[in-house]
TITORTI-696420 format. One record per residue (C-alpha): residue number from 1; y, x, z. Coordinates in nm, 3 decimals, padded with zeros to 5 digits. Layout:
# residues N
NUM; Y; X; Z
...
END
This chain:
# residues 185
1; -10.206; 09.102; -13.275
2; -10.213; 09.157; -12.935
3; -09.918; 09.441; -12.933
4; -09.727; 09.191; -13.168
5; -09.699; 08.950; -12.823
6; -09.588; 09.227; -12.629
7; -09.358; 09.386; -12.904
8; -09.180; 09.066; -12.973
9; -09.128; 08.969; -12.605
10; -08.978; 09.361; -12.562
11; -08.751; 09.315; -12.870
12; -08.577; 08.967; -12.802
13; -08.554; 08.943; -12.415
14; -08.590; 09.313; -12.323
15; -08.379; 09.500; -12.546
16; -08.043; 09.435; -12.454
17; -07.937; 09.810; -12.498
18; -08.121; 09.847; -12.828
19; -07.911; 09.660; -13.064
20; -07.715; 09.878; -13.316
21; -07.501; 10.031; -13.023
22; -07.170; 10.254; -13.088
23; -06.994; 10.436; -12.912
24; -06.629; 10.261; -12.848
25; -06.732; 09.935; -12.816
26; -07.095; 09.800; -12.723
27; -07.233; 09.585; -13.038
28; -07.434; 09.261; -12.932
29; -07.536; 09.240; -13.319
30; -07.516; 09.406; -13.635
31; -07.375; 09.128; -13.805
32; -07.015; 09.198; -13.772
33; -06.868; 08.834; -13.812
34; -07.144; 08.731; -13.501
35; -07.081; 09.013; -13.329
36; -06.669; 08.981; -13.295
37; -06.784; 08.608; -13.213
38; -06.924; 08.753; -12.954
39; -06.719; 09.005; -12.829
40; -06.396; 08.792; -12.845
41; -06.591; 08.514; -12.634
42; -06.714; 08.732; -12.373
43; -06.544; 08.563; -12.093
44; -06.691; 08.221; -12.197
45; -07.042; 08.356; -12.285
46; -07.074; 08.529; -11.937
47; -07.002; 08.121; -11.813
48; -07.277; 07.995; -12.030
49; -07.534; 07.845; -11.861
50; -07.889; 07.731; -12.032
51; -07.806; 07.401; -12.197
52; -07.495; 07.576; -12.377
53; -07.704; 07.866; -12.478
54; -07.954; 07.642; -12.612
55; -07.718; 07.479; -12.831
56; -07.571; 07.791; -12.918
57; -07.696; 07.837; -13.385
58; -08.013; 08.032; -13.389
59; -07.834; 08.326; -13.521
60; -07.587; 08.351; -13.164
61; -07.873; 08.283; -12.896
62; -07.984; 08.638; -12.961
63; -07.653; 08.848; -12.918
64; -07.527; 08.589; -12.643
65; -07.807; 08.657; -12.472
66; -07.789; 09.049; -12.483
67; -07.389; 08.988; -12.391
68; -07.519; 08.758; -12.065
69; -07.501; 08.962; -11.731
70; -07.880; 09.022; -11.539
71; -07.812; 08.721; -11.311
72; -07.741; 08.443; -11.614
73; -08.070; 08.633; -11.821
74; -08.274; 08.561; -11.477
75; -08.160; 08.184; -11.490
76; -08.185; 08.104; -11.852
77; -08.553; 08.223; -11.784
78; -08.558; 08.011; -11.467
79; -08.464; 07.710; -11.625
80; -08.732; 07.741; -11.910
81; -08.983; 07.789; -11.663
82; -08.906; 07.503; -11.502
83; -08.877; 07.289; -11.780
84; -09.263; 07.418; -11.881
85; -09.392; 07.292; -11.576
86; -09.294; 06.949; -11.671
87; -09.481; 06.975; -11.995
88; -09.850; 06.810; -11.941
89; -10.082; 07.139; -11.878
90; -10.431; 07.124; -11.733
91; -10.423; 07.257; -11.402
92; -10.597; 07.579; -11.568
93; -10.310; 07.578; -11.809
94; -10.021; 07.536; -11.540
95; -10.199; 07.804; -11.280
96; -10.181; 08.102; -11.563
97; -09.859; 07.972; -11.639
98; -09.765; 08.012; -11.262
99; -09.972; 08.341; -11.294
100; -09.709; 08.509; -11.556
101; -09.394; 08.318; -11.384
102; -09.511; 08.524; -11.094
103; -09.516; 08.850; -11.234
104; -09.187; 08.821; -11.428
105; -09.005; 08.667; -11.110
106; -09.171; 09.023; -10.928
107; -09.061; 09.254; -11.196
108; -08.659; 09.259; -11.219
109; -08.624; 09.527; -11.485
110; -08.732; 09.250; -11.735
111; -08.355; 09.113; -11.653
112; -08.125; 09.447; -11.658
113; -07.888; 09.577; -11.821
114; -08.047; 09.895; -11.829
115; -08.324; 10.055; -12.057
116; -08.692; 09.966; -11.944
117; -08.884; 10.274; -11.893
118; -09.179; 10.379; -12.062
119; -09.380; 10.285; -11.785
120; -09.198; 09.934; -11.698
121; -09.311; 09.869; -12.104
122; -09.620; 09.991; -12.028
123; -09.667; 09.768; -11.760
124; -09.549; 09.464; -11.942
125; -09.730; 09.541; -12.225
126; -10.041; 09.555; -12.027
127; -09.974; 09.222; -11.830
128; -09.893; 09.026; -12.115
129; -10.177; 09.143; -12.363
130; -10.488; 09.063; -12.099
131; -10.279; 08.745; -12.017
132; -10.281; 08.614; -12.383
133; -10.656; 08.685; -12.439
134; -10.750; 08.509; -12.083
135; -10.519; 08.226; -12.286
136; -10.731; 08.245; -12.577
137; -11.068; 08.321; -12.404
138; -11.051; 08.076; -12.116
139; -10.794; 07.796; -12.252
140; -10.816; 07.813; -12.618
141; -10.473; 07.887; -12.679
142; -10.360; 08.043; -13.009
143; -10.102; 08.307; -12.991
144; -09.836; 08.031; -13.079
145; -09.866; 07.888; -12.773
146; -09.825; 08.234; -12.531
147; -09.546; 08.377; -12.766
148; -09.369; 08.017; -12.727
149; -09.399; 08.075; -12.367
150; -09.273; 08.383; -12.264
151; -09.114; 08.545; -12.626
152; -08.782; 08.341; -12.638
153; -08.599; 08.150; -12.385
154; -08.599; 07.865; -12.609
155; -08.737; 07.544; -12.514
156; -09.095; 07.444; -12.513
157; -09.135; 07.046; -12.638
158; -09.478; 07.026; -12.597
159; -09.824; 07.212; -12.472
160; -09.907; 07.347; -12.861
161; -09.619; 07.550; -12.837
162; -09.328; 07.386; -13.050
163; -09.041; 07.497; -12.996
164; -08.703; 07.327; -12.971
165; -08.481; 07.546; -13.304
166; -08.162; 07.419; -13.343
167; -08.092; 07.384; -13.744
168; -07.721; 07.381; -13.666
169; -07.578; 07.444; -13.329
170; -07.223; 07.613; -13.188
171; -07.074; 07.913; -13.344
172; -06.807; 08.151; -13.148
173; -06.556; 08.224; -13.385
174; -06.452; 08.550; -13.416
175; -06.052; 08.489; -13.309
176; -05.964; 08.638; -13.001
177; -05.996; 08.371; -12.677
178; -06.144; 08.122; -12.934
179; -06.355; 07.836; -12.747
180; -06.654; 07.747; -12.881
181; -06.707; 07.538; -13.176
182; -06.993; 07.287; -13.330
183; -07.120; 07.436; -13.642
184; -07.087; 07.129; -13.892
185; -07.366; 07.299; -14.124
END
C-alpha cells in the first residue's frame, strides 16, 4: 500500500512524458477523440488556469494537464495547496501538510517536462511513503486522505479527503481552434 501512494502520485502528476508517446506528434492521451481535443486546443489549454482545469470532464484534466507547460503544473499545484490550508486541520494536521508543501515547492523536477530520474523517483518515493505512515501513525489518517492530498490536483472539500469530481464538466472538441465547450452529459 505504501508504493501504491507513491506510484499513483508518479503516474498522474509526474508522468507527463509517459503517456502513449509517438514519434510525429506528442500524444497527451491514448484516447484519440481526447487527445485531438487536446492537441487542437493547445493554445487555449497552455492559458488555462486552475478553476478552468478544474472544470475541465474528468476524462480531460489528465491529458490537459500533461499538455500544461512546467510553470501552469507549478500553479495548479499552488492553488490546491492553498486552498488545503483553508480546510479546518489541527495544527498537527496543517504543519505535515506544510511539511510536504515544502518539499514539493524544493524539488522542481516534480513540475518538468522532462523524465524524472531514477533517483528523483527514488527520492519521492521515499518522502512520500514515511510521510503517509507519520499520517497514519501520528494523525490517524487513512490513505484516502494523503492520496487526496498530494495524488491529483483536484480539489480537497473537506479534512477526510473528499474530493471535488466533476460528473460532467468542459470537453475540447477535437476541431481545429475550437473553444471550449460545457459537456451537457
Amino acid at each position: 500500500m505504501k508504493r501504491l501512494l507513491s506510484f499513483a502520485i508518479t503516474l498522474f502528476c509526474f508522468s507527463t512524458n509517459l503517456a502513449c508517446q509517438d514519434i510525429e506528434e506528442k500524444v497527451y492521451c491514448c484516447d484519440s477523440a481526447i487527445n485531438r481535443g487536446i492537441v487542437d486546443n493547445l493554445p487555449t489549454i497552455r492559458k488555462m488556469d486552475r478553476s478552468q482545469w478544474l472544470k475541465l470532464r474528468e476524462d480531460y484534466k489528465t491529458p490537459a494537464y500533461r499538455a500544461f507547460t512546467p510553470e501552469q503544473r507549478h500553479e495548479l499545484w499552488k492553488g490546491k495547496f492553498k486552498e488545503l490550508k483553508t480546510l479546518p486541520w489541527t495544527k498537527a494536521e496543517l504543519e505535515h501538510i506544510n511539511e510536504a508543501i515544502k518539499w514539493t515547492e524544493a524539488h522542481p523536477f516534480l513540475w518538468s517536462d522532462r523524465k524524472s530520474t531514477d533517483e528523483e523517483l527514488n527520492e519521492m518515493d521515499l518522502f512520500f511513503t514515511k510521510w503517509t505512515i507519520e499520517a497514519e501513525e501520528k494523525l490517524n489518517w487513512n490513505k484516502q486522505v494523503a492520496i487526496a492530498l498530494f495524488q491529483t490536483p483536484d480539489r480537497v472539500v473537506d479534512t477526510k479527503g473528499t474530493l471535488d469530481i466533476a460528473k460532467t464538466g468542459s470537453i475540447l472538441k477535437p476541431i481545429s481552434k475550437a473553444p471550449i465547450e460545457e459537456s451537457r452529459d
